[in-house]
C-alpha positions in Angstrom: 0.0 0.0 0.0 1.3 3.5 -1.0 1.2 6.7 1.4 1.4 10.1 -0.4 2.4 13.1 1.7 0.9 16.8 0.5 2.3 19.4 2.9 0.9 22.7 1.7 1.8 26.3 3.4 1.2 29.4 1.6 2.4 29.6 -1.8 4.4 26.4 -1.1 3.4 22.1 -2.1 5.5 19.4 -1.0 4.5 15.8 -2.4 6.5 12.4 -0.6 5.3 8.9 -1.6 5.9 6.3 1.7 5.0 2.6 1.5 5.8 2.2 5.6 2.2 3.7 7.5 4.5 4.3 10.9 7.4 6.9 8.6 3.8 8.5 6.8 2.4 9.5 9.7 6.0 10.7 11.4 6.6 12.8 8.7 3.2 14.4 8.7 3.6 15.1 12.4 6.9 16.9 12.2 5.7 18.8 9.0 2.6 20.1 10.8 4.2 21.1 14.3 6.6 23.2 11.7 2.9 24.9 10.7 2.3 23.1 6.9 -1.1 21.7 6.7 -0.5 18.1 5.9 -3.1 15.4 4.2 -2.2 11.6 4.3 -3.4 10.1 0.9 -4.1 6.2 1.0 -4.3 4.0 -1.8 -3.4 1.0 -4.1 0.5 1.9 -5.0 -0.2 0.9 -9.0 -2.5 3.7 -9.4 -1.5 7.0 -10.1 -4.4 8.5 -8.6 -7.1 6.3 -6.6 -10.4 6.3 -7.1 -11.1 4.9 -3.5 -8.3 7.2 -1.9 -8.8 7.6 2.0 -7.2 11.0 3.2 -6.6 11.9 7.0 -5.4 15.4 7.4 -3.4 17.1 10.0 -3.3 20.9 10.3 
């Protein structure tokens, strides 16, 4: 299973792919305690963008 990263603050988009859940969620953590607004995309790693995508945000 693939984890994409979008961190997003002002004028600024940072995009990471992760397969490991625990290193996702890590990074998101230290990227919003720095003030980004980070969303946590799930999905099937062989689609470029999936349908049935679950997101969990942290801002």
């Amino acid at each position: 299973m693939a984890y994409r990263i979008v961190a997003e603050r002002k004028d600024e988009t940072v995009r990471m792919d992760r397969s490991s859940a625990l290193v996702a969620v890590a990074k998101a953590r230290v990227w919003a305690s720095e003030g980004w607004k980070v969303t946590i995309i799930v999905g099937d790693e062989n689609e470029a963008t999936p349908a049935d995508a679950r997101r969990l945000s942290f801002v």
